[in-house]
N, C-alpha and C positions, 0 to 999 in steps of 0.2 A: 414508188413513183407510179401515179396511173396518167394513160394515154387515151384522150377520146377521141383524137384524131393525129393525123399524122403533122398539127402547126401546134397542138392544146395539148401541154404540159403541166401537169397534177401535180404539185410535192407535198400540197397543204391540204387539207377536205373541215370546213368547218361545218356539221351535218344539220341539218333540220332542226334541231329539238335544241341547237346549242345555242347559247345565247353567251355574247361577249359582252362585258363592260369595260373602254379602255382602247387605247390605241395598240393597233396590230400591227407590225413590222415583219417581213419573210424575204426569202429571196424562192427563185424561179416561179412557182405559178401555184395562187390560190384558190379555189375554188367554194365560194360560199353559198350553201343551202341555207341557212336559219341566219342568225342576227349580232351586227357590230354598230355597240354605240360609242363610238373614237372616231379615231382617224386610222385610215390604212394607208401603210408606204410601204416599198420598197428599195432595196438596196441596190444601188445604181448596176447593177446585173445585165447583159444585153438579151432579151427574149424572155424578161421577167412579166408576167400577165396576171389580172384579176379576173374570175368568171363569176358572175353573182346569178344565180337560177332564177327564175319566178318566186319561188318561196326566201330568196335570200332578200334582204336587205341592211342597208348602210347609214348610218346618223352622225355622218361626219365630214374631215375634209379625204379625197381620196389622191393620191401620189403615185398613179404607175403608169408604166409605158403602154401597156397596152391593156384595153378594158374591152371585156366582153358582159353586157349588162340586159340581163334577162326582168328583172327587179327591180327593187327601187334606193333610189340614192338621196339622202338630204343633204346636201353639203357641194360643195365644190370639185370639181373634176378634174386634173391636172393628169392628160392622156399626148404626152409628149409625141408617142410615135403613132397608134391610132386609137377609136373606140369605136365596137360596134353598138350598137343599139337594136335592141329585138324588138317587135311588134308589141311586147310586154312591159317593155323599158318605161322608168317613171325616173326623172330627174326633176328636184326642186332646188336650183343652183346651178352658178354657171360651168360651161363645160369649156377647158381647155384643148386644143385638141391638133395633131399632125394631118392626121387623114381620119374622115368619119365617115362610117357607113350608118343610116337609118333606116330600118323597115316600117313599113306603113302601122301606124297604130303607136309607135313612139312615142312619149311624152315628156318636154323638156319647157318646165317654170324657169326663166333666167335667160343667160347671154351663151352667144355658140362664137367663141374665142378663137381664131387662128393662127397656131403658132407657126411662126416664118423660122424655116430651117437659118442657122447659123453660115454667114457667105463663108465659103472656102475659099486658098489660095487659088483655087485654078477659077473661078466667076472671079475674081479682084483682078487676076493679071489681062484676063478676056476683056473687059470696061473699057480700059484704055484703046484699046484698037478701031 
């Protein structure tokens, strides 16, 4: 397991020179420098992450909670709890999303989705009052 900071957790490294064909499934935290043409999910894990560098990209639909995206993505976004987006970021498809951070220079072809957290019992019983 590598650590590049004290929130971004390593278990996976798919490097530069590698190239995927095929949907990739992982749990805790991927990090992709070179190429996947599938889908990426993960397994409903809590603080399960995508990292895709500048040199990574993605040709498919993506399924994690949290996406840190340096590179570029063709396919659809499905980032439940947040996604950042870097100055480098190229998205052509919609992004779903809890919380998004964008840096200037981001690029996103398609719809920017809000997913509304699920009402808990404690908002239902406060309503009535």
């Amino acid at each position: 397991m590598f650590t590049r900071d004290s929130q971004t957790r390593i278990d996976t490294l798919i490097g530069k020179a590698a190239r995927v064909h095929g949907d990739v499934e992982f749990e805790g935290g991927l990090h992709l420098d070179g190429r996947i043409v599938g889908g990426v999910r993960c397994a409903d894990a809590p603080g399960a992450s995508l990292s895709v560098s500048e040199t990574g990209s993605i040709e498919g639909e993506v399924q994690v909670p949290t996406v840190v995206l340096n590179g570029t993505i063709i396919g659809d976004i499905h980032a439940r709890e947040r996604i950042v987006l870097g100055a480098t970021a190229r998205v052509e498809g919609n992004v779903h999303y809890g919380i998004i951070e964008m840096t200037l220079g981001a690029q996103i072809k398609g719809k920017l989705v809000r997913l509304v957290p699920p009402a808990g019992p404690a908002s239902a019983s406060t309503s009535g009052n």
